[in-house]
C-alpha positions in Angstrom: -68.8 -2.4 -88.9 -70.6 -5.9 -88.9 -68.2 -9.0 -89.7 -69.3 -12.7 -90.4 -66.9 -15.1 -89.8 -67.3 -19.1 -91.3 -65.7 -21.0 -88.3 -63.4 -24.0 -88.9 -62.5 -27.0 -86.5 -65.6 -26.6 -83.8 -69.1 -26.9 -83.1 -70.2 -23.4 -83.9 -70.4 -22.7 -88.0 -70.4 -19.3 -88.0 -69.6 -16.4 -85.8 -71.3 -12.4 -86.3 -70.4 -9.3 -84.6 -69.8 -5.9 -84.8 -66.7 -3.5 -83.5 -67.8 -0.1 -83.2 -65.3 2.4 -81.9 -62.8 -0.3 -81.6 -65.3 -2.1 -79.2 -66.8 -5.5 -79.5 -70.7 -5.5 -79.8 -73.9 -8.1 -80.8 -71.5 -11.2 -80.6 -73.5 -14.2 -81.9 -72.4 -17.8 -82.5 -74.5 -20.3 -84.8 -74.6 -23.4 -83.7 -72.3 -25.0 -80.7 -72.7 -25.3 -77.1 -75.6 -22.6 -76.8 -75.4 -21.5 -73.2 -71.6 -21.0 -72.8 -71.3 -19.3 -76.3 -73.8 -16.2 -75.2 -71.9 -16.3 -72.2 -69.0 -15.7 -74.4 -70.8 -12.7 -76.4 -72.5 -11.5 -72.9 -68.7 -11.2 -71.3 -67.4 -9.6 -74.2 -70.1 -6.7 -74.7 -68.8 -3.4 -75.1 -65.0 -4.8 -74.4 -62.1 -3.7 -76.8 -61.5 -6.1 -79.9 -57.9 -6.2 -78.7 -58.5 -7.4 -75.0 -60.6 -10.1 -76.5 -58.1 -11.1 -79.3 -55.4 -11.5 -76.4 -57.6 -13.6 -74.2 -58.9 -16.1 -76.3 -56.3 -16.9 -78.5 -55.1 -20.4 -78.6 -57.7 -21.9 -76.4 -58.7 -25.3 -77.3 -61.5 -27.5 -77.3 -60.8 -31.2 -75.6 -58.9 -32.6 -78.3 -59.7 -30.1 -80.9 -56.9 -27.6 -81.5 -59.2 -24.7 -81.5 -62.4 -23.9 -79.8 -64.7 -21.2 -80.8 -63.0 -18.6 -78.2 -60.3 -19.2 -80.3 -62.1 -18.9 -83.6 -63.4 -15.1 -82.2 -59.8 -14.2 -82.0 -59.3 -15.3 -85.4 -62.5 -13.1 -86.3 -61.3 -10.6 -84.6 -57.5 -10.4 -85.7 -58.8 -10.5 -89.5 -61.3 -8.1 -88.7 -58.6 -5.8 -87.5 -56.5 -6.4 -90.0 -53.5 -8.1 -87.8 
């Protein structure tokens, strides 16, 4: 299922991606620090929605109290209905 997610707090405005299967696929961040967010979506391919949701929540940003590792999780735990 595809899920689009209006970020809050960070660079990035908006986050889309897909879990299929439970998995995490097509991860894409508008906006934001370009090169470090495909990173993010590269890492992340094909990895369970869970083991992302436990490893990037409540990472921040420099001052910010979120970042947009952190905004994923919250994608994600909406998305899975936690």
């Amino acid at each position: 299922m595809h899920y689009t997610y209006r970020t809050s707090g960070v660079c990035s405005s908006e986050i889309n991606f897909d879990i299929e299967d439970g998995k995490l696929h097509n991860i894409v961040f508008t906006n934001g620090c370009n090169g470090n967010l495909k990173s993010i979506g590269k890492l992340l391919e094909g990895m369970p929605a869970e083991f992302a949701l436990e490893r990037l929540s409540g990472i921040t940003c420099g001052f910010k109290e979120t970042s947009c590792g952190d905004q994923l999780a919250k994608a994600i735990k909406i998305a899975v209905g936690k």
